[in-house]
N, C-alpha and C positions, 0 to 999 in steps of 0.2 A: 504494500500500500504506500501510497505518494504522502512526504511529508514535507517538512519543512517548507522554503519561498515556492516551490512547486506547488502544492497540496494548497498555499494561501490564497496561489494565483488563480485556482480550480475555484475560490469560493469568490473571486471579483480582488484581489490588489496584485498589485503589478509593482513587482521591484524587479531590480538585476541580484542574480544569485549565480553564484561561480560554482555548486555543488549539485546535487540530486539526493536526496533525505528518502530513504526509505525503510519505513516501519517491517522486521521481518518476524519471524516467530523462531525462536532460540533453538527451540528443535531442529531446526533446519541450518542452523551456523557452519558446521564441520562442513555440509556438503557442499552448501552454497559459497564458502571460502574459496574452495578447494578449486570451485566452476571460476571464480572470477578471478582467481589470482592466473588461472591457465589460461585467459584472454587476456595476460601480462598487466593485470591491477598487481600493484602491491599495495599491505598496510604500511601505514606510518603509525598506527594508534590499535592498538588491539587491548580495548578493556571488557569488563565484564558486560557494560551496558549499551559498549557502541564499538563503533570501528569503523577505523577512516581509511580511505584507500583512493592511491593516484593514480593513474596512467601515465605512461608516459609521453604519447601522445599526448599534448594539448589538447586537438581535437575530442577526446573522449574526458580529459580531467578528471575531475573527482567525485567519489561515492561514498557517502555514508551511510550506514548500517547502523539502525537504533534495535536493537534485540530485544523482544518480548517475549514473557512466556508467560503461564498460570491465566490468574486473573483479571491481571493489564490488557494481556493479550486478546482475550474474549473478550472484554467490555468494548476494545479497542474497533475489533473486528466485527462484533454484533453490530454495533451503531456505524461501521462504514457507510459513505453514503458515495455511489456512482456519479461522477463530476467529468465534463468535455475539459480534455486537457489542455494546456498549452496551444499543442500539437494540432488538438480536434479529436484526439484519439478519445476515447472513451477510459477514465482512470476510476482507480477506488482512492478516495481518501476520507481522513479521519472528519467525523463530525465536528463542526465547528466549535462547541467546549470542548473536544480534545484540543484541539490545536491548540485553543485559548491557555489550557493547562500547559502544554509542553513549554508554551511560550513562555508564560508565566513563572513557570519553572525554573526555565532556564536565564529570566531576567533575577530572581530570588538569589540564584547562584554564581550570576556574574552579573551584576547590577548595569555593568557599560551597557548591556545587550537592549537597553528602554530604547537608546536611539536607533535600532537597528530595527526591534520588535513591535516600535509601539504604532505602526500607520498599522503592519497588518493586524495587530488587534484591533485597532482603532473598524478598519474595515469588518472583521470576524464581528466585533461586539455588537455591530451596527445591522447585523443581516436580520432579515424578518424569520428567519428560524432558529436563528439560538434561544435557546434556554438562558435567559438572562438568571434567574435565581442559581440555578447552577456557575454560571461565569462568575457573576460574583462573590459563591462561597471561595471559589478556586484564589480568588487576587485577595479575597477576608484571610483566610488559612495562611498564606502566605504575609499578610503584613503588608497588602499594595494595596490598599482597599482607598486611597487618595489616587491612586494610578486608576483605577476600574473608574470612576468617579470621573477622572478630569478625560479620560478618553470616549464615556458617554456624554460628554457637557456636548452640545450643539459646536460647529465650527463658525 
């Protein structure tokens, strides 16, 4: 499943993104390595929860691999919802409180990331099907609950 500036662009915001994000199910890690390092990706990052991999080709650049399993993974997957890509293609990506979370998330743990993250939430918060009570327990829980606020304010 498509994540990250892909998966954002799937729900209407449009930035430049240098990578490809996508959500895999951890079961599948060994084999799925195994397939893309043989189309000459290497990792640069191999941790428990993700892993980043180059090309060396430019052309092809870089892929990230956020690894899920259990839980994550099913709620994850349950609520996928079928979005025209980029491309035109037809993609799965995460419902827009997931993404709001991942984002969120990942602004909690690297604070820089509000100026990178905050127009696509700004856009995700703003669609007529999120679940706002759930988006804002997500930015409460975290301690951004002035962030959730000033990116609903009207522009």
């Amino acid at each position: 499943m498509l994540a990250g500036g892909f998966a954002v662009a799937a729900w209407g915001s449009a930035r430049t993104t240098l990578d490809l994000d996508l959500l895999v199910d951890d079961a599948e890690r060994t084999a799925l390595l195994a397939r893309i390092v043989a189309e000459g990706f290497e990792a640069y990052n191999d941790s428990e929860g993700f892993t980043n991999l180059e090309h060396p080709d430019p052309a092809l650049g870089r892929l990230d691999l956020l690894w899920v399993d259990g839980l994550t993974r099913d709620r994850l997957f349950a609520a996928a919802v079928p979005r025209i890509g980029p491309d035109g293609l037809p993609v799965l990506v995460p419902a827009p409180e997931h993404l709001v979370a991942m984002k969120v998330k990942a602004i909690k743990n690297k604070p820089i990331r509000v100026f990178r993250d905050s127009e696509d939430l700004r856009v995700l918060l703003n669609r007529p099907e999120i679940d706002q009570t759930e988006a804002r327990a997500t930015f409460e829980r975290s301690d951004l609950l002035e962030l959730y606020h000033r990116l609903r304010a009207p522009s």
